[in-house]
N, C-alpha and C positions, 0 to 999 in steps of 0.2 A: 749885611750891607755891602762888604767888597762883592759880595758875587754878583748884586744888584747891579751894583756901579761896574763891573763885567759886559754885565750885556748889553750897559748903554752902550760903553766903550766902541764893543764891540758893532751895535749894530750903527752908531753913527761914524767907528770910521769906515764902514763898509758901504751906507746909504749915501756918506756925504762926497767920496770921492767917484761913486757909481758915474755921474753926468762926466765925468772930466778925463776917464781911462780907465781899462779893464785890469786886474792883478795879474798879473803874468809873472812868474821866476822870469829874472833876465838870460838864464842861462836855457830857459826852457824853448825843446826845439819845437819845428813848427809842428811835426808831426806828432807833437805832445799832447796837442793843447786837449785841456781837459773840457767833456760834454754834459751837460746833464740835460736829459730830453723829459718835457712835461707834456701831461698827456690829457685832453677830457671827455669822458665818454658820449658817443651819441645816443641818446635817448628820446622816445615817445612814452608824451604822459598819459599817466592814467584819464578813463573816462570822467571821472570830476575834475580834471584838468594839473593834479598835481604831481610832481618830478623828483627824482632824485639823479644828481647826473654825479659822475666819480674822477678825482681828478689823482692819476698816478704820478711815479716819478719812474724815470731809466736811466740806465746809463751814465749810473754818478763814478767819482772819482774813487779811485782807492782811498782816499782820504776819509770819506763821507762828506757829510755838508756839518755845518754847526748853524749855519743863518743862511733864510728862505726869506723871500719877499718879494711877492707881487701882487697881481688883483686879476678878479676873472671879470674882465665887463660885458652887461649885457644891457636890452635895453626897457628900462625898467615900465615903460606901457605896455609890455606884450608882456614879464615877469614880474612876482613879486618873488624874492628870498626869505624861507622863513627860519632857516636852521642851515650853520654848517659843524659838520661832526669830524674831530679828527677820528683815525681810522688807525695812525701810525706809530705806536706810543711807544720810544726808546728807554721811559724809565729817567726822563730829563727832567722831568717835571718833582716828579718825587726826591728825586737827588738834588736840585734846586732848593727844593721847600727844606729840604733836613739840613743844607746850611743856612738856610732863614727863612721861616715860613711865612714871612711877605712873600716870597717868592713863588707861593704855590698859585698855581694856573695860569704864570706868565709865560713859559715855554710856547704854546700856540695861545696865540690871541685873531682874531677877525673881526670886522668891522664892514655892515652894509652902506656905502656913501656914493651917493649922486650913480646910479647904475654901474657900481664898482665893489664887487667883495674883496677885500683888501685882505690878504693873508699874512702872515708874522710869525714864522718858526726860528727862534734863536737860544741858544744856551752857549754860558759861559764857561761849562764845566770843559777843561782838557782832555777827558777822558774820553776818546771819539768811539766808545763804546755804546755810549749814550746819543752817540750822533743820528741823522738818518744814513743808512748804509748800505738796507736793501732796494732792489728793484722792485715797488709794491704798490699798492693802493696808498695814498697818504690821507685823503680825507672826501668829503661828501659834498653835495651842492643842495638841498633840498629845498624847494618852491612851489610856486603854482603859475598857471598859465592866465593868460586873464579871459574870463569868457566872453568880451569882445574876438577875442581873437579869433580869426578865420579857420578852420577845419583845414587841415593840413598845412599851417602855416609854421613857420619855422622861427626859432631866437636863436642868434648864434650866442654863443658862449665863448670868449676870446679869453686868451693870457696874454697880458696887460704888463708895464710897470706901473705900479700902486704912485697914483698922481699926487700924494704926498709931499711934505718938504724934505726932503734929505734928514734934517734934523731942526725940532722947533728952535724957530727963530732965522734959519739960515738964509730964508728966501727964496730959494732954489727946487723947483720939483723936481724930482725923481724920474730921469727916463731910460732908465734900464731896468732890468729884472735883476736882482740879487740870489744868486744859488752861491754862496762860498762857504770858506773856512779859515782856520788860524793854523800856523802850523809851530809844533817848536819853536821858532824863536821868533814869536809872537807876530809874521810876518802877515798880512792876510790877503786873500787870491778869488777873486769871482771870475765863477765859470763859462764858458759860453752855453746859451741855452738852446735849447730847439723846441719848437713850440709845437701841437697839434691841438688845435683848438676843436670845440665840442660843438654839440646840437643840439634843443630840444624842442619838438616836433611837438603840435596839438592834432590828437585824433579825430577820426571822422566818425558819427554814427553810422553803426552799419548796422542797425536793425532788419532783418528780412529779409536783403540783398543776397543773391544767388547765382547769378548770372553770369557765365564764364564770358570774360572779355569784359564787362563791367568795371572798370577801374575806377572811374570819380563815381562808382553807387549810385547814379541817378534812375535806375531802370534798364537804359536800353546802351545797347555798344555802339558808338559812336565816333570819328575820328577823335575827339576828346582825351575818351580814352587809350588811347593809341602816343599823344600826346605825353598825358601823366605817366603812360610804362615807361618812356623813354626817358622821364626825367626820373625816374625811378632808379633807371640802369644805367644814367648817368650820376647819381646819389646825387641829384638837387633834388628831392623828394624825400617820403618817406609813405606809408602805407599800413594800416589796421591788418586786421587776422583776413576780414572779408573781403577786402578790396586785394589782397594778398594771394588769395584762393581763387578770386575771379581772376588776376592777372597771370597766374601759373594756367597759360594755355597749352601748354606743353605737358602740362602734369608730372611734371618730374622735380618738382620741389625748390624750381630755383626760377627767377626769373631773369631773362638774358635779352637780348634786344632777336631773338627768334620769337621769345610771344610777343613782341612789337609786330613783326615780321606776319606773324599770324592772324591778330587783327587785323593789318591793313588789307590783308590779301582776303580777309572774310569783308571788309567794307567795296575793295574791291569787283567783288565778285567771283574771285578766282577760287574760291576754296568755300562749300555748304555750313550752314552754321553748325553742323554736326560735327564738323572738324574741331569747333571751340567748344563740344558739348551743350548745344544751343538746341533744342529741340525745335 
């Protein structure tokens, strides 16, 4: 029961002073200050439209973390969430449960609310062996796309503070992200965070589609597609294996805004469609 009443402790005096000032040592200089950078992958879903996107952590403190919390919002007409899987396991959880086995599977807890997955990694244990400490994968986002959605259309995936109250009862939501810890003499410090928020992309049928300089797969090369490469090579976009292969006019495996360049100049007239492998 005291390790329970631990991580309340801990995680409301962390959540409830988050809106009002950041933990800093006061003696800590500026070129201290500690980072933790969160990360989420960009992904395209599979053809029946379902995703798994990965959300890492960097750049933590020597200290490690003892308590996480935020939310990844997305917007839940274009997504549905059906699973998140931790990925990061310090051995908190089992060390939790063996001093009260109430305790077992509170360490990470999640919760899907109002187009927010709400994450919760906290332990009370001292031991900062059990903390998180590496730079690694922490956990999973798994979903699906909704099949209204458009053929190359995009959800962003954001890191959020979890719009939560601070602590039940208090009134107060939550507008910061909590990455911190406790130190010896029970002092406790959240981190400044850096965000990289994620993507997931619904793919295009590409049945059949062959056609070098074809990029939106409708048959023929068109300034259209000239278009999509560009937003491609600017990553507002994203692109299938086929629309991929027709956009590599260059043939060299990468696409750059020279097969933009290649297109326009085969719409143009300036360059034979043989240039783009166009028979």
């Amino acid at each position: 029961m005291k390790a329970q009443k631990a991580v309340a402790c801990l995680l409301t005096g962390l959540l409830a002073a988050v809106p009002v000032r950041i933990f800093w040592p006061e003696t800590a200089a500026a070129d201290e200050t500690e980072i933790v950078t969160v990360s989420i992958s960009r992904e395209i879903a599979a053809a029946d439209g379902t995703f798994t996107a990965t959300v890492f952590l960097d750049e933590l403190p020597a200290s490690g973390l003892c308590a996480v919390d935020f939310a990844v919002a997305y917007d839940p007409t274009v997504l549905s969430i059906s699973d998140v899987e931790l990925l990061y396991d310090t051995g908190a959880d089992d060390a939790e449960a063996a001093v009260n086995p109430d305790l077992a599977g509170t360490v990470f807890t999640w919760e899907d609310v109002d187009g927010e997955v709400r994450i919760r990694w906290a332990t009370a244990l001292k031991n900062a062996d059990y903390w998180l400490r590496e730079e690694r994968a922490f956990f999973t986002i798994s979903g699906q796309v909704s099949a209204e959605a458009l053929p190359i259309s995009r959800c962003d995936l954001r890191l959020v503070p979890a719009s939560r109250e601070t602590h039940d009862g208090s009134g107060v939501i939550n507008t910061l992200i909590v990455a911190g810890y406790v130190d010896a003499d029970g002092n406790s410090y959240n981190c400044e965070t850096w965000l990289n928020d994620g993507v997931v992309w619904k793919p295009k049928d590409e049945t059949g589609v062959t056609i070098a300089g074809d990029v939106d797969l409708d048959g023929a090369v068109t300034i259209s597609d000239a278009i999509q490469l560009h937003k491609l090579v600017a990553e507002e976009c994203t692109l299938g294996a086929a629309a991929y292969a027709n956009a590599d006019c260059e043939s060299d495996g990468i696409l750059t805004i020279a097969d933009v360049t290649l297109i326009l100049q085969y719409l143009d007239g300036q360059i034979e469609g043989t240039a783009l492998g166009i028979q």
